[in-house]
C-alpha positions as CSV (number, residue, x, y, z in Angstrom):
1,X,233.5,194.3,113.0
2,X,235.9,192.6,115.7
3,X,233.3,193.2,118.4
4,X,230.8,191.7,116.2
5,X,232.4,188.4,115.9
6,X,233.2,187.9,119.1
7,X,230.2,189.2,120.2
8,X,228.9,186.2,117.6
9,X,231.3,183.7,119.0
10,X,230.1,184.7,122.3
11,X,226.7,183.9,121.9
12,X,227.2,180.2,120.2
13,X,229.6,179.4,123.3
14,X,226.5,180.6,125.8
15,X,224.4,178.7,123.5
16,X,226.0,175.0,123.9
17,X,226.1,175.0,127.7
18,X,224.2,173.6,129.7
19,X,222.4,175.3,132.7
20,X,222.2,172.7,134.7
21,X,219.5,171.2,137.2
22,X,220.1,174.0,140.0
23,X,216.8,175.6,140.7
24,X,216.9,178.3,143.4
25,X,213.4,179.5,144.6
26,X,212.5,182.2,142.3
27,X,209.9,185.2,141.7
28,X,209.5,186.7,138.4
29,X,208.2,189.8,139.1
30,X,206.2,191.6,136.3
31,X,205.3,195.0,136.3
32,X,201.8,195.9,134.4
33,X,200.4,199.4,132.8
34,X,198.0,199.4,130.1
35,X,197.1,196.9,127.0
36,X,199.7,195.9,124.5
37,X,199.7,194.4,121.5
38,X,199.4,190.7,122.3
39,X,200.0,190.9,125.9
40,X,197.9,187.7,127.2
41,X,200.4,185.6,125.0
42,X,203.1,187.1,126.6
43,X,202.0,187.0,130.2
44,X,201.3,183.7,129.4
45,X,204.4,182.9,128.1
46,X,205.9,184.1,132.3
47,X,203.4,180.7,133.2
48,X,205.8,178.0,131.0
49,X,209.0,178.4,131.9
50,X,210.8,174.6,132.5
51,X,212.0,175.8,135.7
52,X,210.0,173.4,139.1
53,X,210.4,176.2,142.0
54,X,209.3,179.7,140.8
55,X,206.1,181.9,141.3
56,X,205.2,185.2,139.8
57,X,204.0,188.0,140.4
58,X,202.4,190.6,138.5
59,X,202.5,194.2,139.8
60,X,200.4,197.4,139.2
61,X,199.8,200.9,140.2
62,X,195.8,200.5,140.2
63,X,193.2,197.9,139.7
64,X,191.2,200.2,137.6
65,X,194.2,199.8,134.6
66,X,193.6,198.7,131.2
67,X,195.0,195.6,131.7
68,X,194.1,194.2,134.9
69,X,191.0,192.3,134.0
70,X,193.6,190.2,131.3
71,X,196.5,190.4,134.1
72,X,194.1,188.6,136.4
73,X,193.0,186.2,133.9
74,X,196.3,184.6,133.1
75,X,197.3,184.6,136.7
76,X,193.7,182.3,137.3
77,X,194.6,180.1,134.8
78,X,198.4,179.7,135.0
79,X,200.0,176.5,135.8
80,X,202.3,178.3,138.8
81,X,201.4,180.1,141.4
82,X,201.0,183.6,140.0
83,X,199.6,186.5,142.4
84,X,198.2,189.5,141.4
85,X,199.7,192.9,143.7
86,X,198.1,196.4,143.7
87,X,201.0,198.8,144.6
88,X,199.0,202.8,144.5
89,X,200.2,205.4,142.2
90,X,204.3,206.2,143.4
91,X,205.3,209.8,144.5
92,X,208.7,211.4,143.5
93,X,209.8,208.1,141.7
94,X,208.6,206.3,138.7
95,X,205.7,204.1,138.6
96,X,207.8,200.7,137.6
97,X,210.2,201.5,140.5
98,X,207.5,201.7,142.7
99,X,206.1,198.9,142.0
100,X,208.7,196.6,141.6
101,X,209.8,197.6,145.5
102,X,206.1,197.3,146.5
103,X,205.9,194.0,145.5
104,X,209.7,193.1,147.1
105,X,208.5,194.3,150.2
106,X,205.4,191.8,150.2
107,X,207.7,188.7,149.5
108,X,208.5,185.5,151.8
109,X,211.6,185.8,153.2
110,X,212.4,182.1,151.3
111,X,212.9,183.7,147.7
112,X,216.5,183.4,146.7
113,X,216.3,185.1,143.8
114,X,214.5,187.7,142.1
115,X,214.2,187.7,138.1
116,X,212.9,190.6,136.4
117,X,210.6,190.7,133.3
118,X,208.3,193.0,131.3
119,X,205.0,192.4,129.9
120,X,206.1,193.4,126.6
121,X,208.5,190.6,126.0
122,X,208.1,187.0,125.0
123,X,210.8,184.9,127.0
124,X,211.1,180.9,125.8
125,X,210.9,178.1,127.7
126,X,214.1,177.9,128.6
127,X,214.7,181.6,129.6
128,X,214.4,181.8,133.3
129,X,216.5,178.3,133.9
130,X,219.4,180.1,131.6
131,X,219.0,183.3,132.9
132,X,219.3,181.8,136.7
133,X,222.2,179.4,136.1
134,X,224.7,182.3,136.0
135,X,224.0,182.9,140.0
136,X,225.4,179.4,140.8
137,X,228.7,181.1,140.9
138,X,228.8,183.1,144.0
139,X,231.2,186.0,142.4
140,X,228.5,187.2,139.8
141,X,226.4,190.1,141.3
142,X,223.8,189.8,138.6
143,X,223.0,187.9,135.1
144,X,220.9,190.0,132.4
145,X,220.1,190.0,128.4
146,X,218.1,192.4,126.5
147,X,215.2,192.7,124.1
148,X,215.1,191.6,120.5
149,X,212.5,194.1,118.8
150,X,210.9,192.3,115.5
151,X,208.5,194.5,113.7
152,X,205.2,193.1,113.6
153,X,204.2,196.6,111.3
154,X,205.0,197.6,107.4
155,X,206.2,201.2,108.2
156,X,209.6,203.1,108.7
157,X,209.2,204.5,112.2
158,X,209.2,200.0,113.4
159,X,211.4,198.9,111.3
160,X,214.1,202.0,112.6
161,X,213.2,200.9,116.2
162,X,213.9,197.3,115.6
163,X,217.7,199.1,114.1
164,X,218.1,201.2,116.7
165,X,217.4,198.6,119.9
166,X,219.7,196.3,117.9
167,X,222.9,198.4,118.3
168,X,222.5,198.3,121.8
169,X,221.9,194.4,122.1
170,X,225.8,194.0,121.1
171,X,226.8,196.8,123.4
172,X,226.6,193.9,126.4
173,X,229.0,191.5,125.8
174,X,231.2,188.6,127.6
175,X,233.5,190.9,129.4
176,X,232.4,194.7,129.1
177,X,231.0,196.7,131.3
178,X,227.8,195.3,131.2
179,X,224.6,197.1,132.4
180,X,221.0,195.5,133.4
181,X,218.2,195.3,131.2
182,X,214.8,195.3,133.2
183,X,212.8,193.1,130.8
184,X,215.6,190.2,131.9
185,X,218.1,190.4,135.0
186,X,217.9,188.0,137.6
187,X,219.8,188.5,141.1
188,X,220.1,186.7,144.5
189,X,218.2,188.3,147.1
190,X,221.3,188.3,149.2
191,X,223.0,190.3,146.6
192,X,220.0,192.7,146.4
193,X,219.8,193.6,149.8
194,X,223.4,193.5,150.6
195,X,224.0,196.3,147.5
196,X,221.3,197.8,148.7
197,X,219.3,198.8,145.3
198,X,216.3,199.7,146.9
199,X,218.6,202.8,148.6
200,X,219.3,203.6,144.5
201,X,215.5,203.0,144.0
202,X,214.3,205.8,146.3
203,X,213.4,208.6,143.9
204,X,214.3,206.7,141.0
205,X,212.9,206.6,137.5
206,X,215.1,203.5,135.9
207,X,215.0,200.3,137.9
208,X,217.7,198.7,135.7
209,X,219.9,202.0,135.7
210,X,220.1,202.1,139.4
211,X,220.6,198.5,140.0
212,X,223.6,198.3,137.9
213,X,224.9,201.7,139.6
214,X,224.9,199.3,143.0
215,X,226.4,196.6,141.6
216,X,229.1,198.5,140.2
217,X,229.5,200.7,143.4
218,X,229.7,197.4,145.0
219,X,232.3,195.8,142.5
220,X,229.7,193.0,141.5
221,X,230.2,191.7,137.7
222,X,226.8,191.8,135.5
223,X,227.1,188.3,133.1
224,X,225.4,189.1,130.0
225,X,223.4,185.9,129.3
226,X,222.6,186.1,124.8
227,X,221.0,182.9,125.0
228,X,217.5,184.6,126.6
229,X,217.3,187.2,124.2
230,X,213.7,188.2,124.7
231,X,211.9,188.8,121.4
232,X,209.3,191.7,121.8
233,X,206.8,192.4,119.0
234,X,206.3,196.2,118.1
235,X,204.2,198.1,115.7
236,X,204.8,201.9,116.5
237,X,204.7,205.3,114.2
238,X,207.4,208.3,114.3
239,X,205.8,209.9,117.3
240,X,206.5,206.3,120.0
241,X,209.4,205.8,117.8
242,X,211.0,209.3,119.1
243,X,209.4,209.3,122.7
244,X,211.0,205.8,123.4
245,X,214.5,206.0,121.4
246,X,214.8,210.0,123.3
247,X,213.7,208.7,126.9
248,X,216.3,205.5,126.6
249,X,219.0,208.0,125.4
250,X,218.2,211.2,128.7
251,X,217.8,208.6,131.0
252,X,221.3,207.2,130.2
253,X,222.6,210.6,130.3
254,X,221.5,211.5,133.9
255,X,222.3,207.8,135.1
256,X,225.7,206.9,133.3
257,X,227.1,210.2,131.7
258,X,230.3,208.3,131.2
259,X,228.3,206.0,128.8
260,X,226.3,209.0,127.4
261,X,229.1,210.7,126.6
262,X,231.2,208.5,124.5
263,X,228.1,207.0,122.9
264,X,227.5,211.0,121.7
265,X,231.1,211.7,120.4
266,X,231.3,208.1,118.4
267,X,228.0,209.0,116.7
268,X,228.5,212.5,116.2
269,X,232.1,211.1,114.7
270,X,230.4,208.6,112.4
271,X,227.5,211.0,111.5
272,X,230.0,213.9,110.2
273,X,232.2,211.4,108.7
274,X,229.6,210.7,105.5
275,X,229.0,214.6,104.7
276,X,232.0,215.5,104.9
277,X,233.6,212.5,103.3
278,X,231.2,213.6,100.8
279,X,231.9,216.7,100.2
280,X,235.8,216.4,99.7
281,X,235.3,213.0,97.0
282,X,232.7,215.7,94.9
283,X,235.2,218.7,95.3
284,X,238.0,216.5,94.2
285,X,236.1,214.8,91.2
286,X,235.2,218.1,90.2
287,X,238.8,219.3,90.3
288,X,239.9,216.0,88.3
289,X,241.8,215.3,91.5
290,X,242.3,211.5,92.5
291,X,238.8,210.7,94.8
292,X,239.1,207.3,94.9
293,X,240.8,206.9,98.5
294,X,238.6,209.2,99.8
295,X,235.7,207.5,98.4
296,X,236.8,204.5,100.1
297,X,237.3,206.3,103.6
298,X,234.0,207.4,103.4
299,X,232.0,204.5,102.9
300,X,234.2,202.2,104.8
301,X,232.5,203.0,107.6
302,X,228.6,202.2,106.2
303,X,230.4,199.0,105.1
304,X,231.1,198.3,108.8
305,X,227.9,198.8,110.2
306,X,226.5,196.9,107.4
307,X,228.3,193.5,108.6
308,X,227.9,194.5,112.1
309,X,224.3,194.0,111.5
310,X,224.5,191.3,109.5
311,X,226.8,189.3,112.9
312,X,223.9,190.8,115.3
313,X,220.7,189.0,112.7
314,X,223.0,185.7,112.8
315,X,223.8,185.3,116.4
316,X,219.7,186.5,117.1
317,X,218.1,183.7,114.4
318,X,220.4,181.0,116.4
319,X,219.0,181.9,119.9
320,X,215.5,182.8,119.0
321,X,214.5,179.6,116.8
322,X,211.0,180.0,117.0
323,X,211.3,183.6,115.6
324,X,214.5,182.8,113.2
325,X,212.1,182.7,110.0
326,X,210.6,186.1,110.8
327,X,213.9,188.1,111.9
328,X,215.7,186.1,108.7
329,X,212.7,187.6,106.3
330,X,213.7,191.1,107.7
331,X,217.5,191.3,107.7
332,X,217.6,194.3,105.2
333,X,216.2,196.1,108.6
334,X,219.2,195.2,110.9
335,X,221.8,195.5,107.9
336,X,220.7,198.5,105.3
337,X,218.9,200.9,108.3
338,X,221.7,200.1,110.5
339,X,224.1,201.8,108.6
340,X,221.6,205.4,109.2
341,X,220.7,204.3,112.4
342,X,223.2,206.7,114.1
343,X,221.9,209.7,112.7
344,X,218.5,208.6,114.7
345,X,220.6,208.4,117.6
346,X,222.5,211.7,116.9
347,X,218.7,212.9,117.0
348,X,218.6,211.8,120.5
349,X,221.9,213.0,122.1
350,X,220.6,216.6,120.7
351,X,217.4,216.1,122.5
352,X,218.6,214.9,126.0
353,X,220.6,218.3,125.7
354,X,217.5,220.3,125.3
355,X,215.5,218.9,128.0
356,X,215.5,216.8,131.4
357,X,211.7,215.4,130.8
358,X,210.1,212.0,129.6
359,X,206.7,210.7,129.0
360,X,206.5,207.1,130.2
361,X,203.4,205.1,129.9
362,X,201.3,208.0,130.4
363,X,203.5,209.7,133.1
364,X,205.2,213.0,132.5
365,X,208.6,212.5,134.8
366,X,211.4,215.6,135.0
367,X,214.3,213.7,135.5
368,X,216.7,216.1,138.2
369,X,219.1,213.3,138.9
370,X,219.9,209.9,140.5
371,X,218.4,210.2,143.0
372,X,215.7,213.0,142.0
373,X,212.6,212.1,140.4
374,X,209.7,215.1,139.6
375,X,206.9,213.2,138.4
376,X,205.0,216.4,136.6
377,X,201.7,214.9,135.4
378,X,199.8,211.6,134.7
């Protein structure tokens, strides 16, 4: 509950500065791969940033994807320069590595920095200028947020993914160890080549994984930035709901086992802990032995991860004001399924045990390591 407050107090501290009026040269780089719901609006949404020196560019593998035809669309019509880039199907690393470092390759040398965003998110107006600001000081090696999933469905398997991603938004904080998100890290181009990411890219499967593996094998801090949580609309049933929540949790474990580790022995912790606190109150109260402490040990940690919840739907209806209506109508999502949320989790620790492959956008991967990328079937 601690974390969550500060985490809170955090966020309304980031919220009342001000990013000031510096405004490196900037590409947004977007990697594409088939239709979403309500993608257009959220490409469009890359096109309105209040930020005067920036240009996109929207990458995919093959102009015969679903979504080129709307990809090209908004880039005809947008305000900004905004360029379309074909980058050919990748071999032995993933498909948004590959294009991502296609599309690096083909910049001019006077982009100073590079912001990274996905087409499934809906950044504000103020997002890039907020998310940028953090580079002004030279010490910071990168600035990132994360995704803010609202369910745009009625069904259990959304409203437990919009839970689940939720724990992890208050896992960065002001001074953790703080990892990058993909949908939202921005970093000099200095600082990119002088890491050297594209050397951690090379048979990669997670851009953001391996960019925060150089900037921690460089010693450069990663500023979580709250204020651009990205909101990011889903709508999926039990079968996405497992193949996204098992591929976040493998790919952690073959790119930060430190991370994967203690994340599986606090859940598995807090997973036993109601069975068997359980267990002992029903034994006891059937042996008219006091059960009232035990009880209370019990359900003192639900009670935790209830409030937790609550703190994380607070501090996300004061950055996102033009959701705060819709994320305040579905509280009871963050607060009551948080508290089972681990057991989804435990779910995935047991999987990333049992096997080494994920299905991403279409592509079977086996994930051998680091730096060892099998890419088995599209």
């Amino acid at each position: 509950m601690w974390h969550g407050l500060r985490w809170l107090a955090y966020a309304r501290r980031r919220m009342r500065g001000d990013p000031g009026f510096n405004a490196p040269r900037a590409a947004v780089l977007c990697p594409c791969k088939g239709i979403e719901p309500e993608m257009e609006r959220n490409l469009v949404a890359l096109t309105e940033f209040d930020y005067r020196n920036y240009e996109i560019f929207f990458v995919l593998a093959s102009a015969a994807d679903s979504a080129y035809s709307t990809v090209k669309r908004v880039a005809e019509h947008s305000k900004v320069p905004a360029h379309v880039i074909i980058a050919d199907r990748p071999e032995e690393c993933g498909e948004k590595v590959h294009n991502l470092r296609v599309a690096i390759e083909q910049l001019p040398e006077d982009f100073e920095v590079l912001v990274f965003a996905d087409s499934d998110g809906r950044p504000g107006r103020y997002w890039l200028r907020r998310l940028v600001a953090p580079l002004n000081d030279k010490h910071v090696g990168a600035a990132t947020t994360m995704r803010w999933l609202i369910p745009n469905g009625h069904n259990l398997a959304t409203a437990l993914l919009a839970a689940w991603n939720a724990s992890i938004v208050t896992m960065l904080s002001e001074k953790g160890k703080n990892f990058c998100w993909g949908g939202g890290t921005a970093i000099r181009r200095s600082v990119f080549d002088e890491i050297r990411v594209f050397e951690e890219w090379y048979h990669s499967v997670s851009d953001d994984f391996s960019m925060t593996r150089a900037l921690q094998r460089a010693g450069r801090s990663i500023v979580f930035v709250p204020e651009c949580l990205t909101p990011t609309y889903v709508n999926v049933d039990f079968r996405d709901l497992l193949e996204f929540t098992n591929r976040q949790i493998l790919i952690t474990k073959v790119y930060s086992k430190k991370t994967w580790a203690s994340g599986a022995a606090a859940h598995v912790l807090y997973c036993l802990t109601l069975p068997l606190g359980l267990g002992v109150t029903v034994s006891n109260l059937l042996a008219t032995l006091p059960a009232f402490h035990l009880a209370l040990l019990t359900f003192v940690p639900m009670l935790l991860a209830a409030i937790r919840g609550g703190l994380r739907v607070a501090g996300a209806t004061e950055v996102l004001q033009t959701s705060r209506a819709q994320i305040a109508g579905q509280a009871w999502i963050y607060v009551v399924l948080g508290i089972f949320v681990p057991y989804l989790f435990l779910v995935n620790f047991v999987m990333s045990l049992l096997t080494r492959k994920v299905r991403w956008r279409g592509i079977t991967y086996e994930l051998i390591s680091p730096q060892q990328t099998r890419i088995l079937g599209y």
